[in-house]
C-alpha positions in Angstrom: 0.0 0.0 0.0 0.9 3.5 -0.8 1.2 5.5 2.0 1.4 8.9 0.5 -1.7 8.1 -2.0 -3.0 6.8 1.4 -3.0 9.8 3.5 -4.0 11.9 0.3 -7.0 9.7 0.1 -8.1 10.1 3.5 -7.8 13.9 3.5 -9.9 13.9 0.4 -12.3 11.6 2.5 -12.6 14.9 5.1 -12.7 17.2 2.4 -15.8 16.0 1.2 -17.4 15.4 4.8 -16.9 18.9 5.1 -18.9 19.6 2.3 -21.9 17.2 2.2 -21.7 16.2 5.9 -21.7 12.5 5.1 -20.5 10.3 2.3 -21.3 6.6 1.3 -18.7 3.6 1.1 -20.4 3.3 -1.8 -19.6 6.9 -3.2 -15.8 6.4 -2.0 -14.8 3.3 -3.8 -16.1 4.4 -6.7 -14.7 8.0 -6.5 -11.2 6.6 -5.2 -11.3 3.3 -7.7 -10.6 1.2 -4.7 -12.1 -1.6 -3.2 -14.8 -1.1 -0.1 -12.6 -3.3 2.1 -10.2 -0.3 2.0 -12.6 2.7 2.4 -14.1 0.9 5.9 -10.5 0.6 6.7 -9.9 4.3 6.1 -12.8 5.4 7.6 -12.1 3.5 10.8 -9.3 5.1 11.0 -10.3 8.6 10.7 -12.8 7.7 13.1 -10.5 6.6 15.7 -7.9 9.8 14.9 -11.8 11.6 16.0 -12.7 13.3 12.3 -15.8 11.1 11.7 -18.6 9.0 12.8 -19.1 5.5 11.3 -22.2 5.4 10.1 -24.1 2.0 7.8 -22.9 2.0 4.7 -20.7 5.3 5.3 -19.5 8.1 7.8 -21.0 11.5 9.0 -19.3 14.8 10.6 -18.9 15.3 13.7 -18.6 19.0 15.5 -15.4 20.3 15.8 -15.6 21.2 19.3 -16.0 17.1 19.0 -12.6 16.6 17.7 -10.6 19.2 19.2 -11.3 17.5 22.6 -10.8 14.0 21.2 -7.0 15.2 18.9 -5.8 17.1 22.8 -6.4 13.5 24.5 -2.7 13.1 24.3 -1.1 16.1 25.8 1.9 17.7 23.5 4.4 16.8 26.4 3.5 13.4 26.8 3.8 13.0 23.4 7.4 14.3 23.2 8.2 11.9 25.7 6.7 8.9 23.2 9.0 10.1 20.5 11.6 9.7 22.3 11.3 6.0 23.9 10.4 5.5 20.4 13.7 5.9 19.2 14.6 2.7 21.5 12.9 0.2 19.5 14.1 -1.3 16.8 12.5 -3.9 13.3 11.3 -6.7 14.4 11.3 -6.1 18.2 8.8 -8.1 20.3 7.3 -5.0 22.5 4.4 -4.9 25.3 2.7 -1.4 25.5 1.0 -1.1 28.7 -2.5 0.8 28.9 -2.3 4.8 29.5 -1.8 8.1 28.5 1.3 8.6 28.0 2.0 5.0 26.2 -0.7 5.6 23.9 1.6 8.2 21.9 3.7 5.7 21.7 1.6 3.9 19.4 1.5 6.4 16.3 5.4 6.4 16.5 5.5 2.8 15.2 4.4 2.8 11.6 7.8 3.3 10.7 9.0 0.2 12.4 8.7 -3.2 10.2 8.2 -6.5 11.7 7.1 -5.8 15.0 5.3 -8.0 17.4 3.1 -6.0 19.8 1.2 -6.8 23.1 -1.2 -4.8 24.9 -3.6 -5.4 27.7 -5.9 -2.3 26.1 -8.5 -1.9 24.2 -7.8 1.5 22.9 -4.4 0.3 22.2 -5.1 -2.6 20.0 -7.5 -0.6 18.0 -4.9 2.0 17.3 -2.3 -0.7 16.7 -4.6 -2.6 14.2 -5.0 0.4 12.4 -1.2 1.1 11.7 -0.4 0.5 7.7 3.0 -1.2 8.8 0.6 -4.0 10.3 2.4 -5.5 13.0 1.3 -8.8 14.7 -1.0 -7.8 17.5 -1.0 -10.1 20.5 -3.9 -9.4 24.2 -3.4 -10.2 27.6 -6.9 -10.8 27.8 -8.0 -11.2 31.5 -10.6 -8.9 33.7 -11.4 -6.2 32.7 -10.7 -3.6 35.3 -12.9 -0.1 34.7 -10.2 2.1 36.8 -7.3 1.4 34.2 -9.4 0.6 31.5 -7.4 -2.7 31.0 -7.4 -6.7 31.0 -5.8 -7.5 34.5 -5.7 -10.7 36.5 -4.7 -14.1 36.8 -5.5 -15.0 32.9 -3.9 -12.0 31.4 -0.3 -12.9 33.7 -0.7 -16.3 32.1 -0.7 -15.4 29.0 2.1 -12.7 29.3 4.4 -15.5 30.4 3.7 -18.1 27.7 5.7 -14.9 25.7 9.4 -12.9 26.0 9.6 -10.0 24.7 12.4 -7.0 23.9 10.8 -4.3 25.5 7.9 -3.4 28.1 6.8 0.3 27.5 4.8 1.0 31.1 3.7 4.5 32.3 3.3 5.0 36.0 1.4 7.9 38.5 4.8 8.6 40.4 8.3 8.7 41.1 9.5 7.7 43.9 12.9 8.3 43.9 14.1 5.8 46.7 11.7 3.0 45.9 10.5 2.8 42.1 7.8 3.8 40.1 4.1 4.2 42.0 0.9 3.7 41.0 -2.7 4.9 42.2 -4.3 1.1 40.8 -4.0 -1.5 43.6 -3.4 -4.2 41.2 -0.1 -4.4 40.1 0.4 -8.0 39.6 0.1 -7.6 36.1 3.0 -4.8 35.6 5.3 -7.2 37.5 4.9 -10.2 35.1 5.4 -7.9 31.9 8.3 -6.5 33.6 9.6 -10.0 34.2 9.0 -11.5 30.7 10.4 -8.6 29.4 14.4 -7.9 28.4 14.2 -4.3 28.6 11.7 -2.1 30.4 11.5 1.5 30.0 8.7 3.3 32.3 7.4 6.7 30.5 6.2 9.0 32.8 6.1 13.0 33.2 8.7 14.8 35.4 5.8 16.7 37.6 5.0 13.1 38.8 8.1 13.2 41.1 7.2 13.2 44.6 3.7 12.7 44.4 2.6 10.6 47.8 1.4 7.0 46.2 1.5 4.2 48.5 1.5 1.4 45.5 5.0 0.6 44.9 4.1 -0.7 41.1 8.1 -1.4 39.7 11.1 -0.8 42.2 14.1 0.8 40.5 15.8 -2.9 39.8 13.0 -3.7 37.3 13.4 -0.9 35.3 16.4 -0.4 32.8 14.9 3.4 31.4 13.3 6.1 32.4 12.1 8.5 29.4 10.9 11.9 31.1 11.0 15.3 29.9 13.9 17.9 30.9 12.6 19.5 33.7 13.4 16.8 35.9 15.8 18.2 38.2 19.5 17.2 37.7 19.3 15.7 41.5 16.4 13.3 40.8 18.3 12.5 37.5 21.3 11.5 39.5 19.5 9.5 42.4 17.7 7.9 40.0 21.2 7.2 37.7 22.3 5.5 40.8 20.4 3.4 41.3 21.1 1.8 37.4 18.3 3.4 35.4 19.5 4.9 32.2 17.3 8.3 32.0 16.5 10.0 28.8 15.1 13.4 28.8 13.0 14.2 26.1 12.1 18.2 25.2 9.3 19.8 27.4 6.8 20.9 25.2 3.8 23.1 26.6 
């Protein structure tokens, strides 16, 4: 697939829901001389990047008050801190992405990575992932689904993490605590401790105004964690403490 005649396609698709305010599948494959299979593809897509509503047979508008709150879900910082553990993984890596804010910017960062195997435990996650045109393998936890972290969690989901080994785990986290490890507000953290384990390299992704924050859930102590990707107002102390204690940490730009 052509990825430039691919994003020129989709734009057109907007284009023309900003004129008629809804357009058929129908009406697109024959306008585009493509195949229907590829225009529901492109429209769940757009849907899921929050410029359209999936409709039968087609799509619709949607306000744009509607998808400027949907495109500022993933705040600019916590994005500049996804490009930047991006840089860490390499073709053909076997990667976990844990549910959350910040590692869902990590997901758009991958469709210039070929071969890739990817495990998740969300759902948000493996939509987004299905939807990249480099179409890496997608693997779930499955499990319990647990409402707080909008995630599989449990017994079933640790059993199927360590049927696996992986390259990377790519986990976000509440807090810092700078003696103990990375924190968390979820009480169940079972789950982050088996993808830690099955898992050569893990890099935590977190924001640097997270330090010090008073979270009794110890979710990864610093000798689980092999990076820290943060942005650079982290102060040089915390960076050193945290150096110390083996952690490689990578300070990505602070934007906003």
């Amino acid at each position: 697939m052509n990825k430039r005649n691919t994003q020129q396609r989709r734009h057109s698709i907007i284009s023309l829901l900003t004129e008629q305010g809804e357009v058929s599948v129908d009406e697109l494959s024959l306008r585009f001389e493509t195949s229907e299979v590829t225009i529901r593809k492109d429209l769940a897509v757009l849907e899921k990047t929050g410029l359209l509503l999936r409709r039968y047979g087609g799509a619709v508008a949607i306000p744009d008050e509607v998808t400027q709150q949907f495109t500022a879900k993933i705040a600019p910082n916590k994005l500049s801190i996804a490009q930047a553990a991006a840089k860490l993984i390499k073709d053909h890596n076997r990667i976990i992405v844990d549910s959350g804010s910040t590692t869902s910017g990590l997901i758009q960062q991958l469709n210039d990575k070929s071969g890739l195997v990817v495990m998740t435990n969300s759902l948000l996650l493996a939509n987004a992932i299905h939807e990249l045109e480099n179409e890496p393998t997608l693997l779930m936890t499955g499990g319990t689904w647990d409402p707080h972290s909008e995630s599989f969690q449990g017994q079933i989901a640790e059993q199927v993490l360590r049927s696996y080994n992986f390259d990377q785990l790519f986990i976000g986290a509440d807090g810092i605590d700078l003696e103990r490890g990375t924190t968390t507000f979820n009480e169940l953290t079972g789950l982050s401790k088996v993808m830690a384990e099955v898992s050569r390299e893990v890099v935590v992704m977190l924001e640097s105004e997270k330090l010090g924050r008073r979270i009794p859930n110890l979710e990864l102590a610093w000798g689980s964690v092999s990076v820290l990707v943060t942005d650079e107002m982290l102060p040089a102390e915390a960076v050193e403490t945290i150096s110390n204690h083996g952690v490689r940490v990578i300070l990505a730009p602070h934007v906003g």
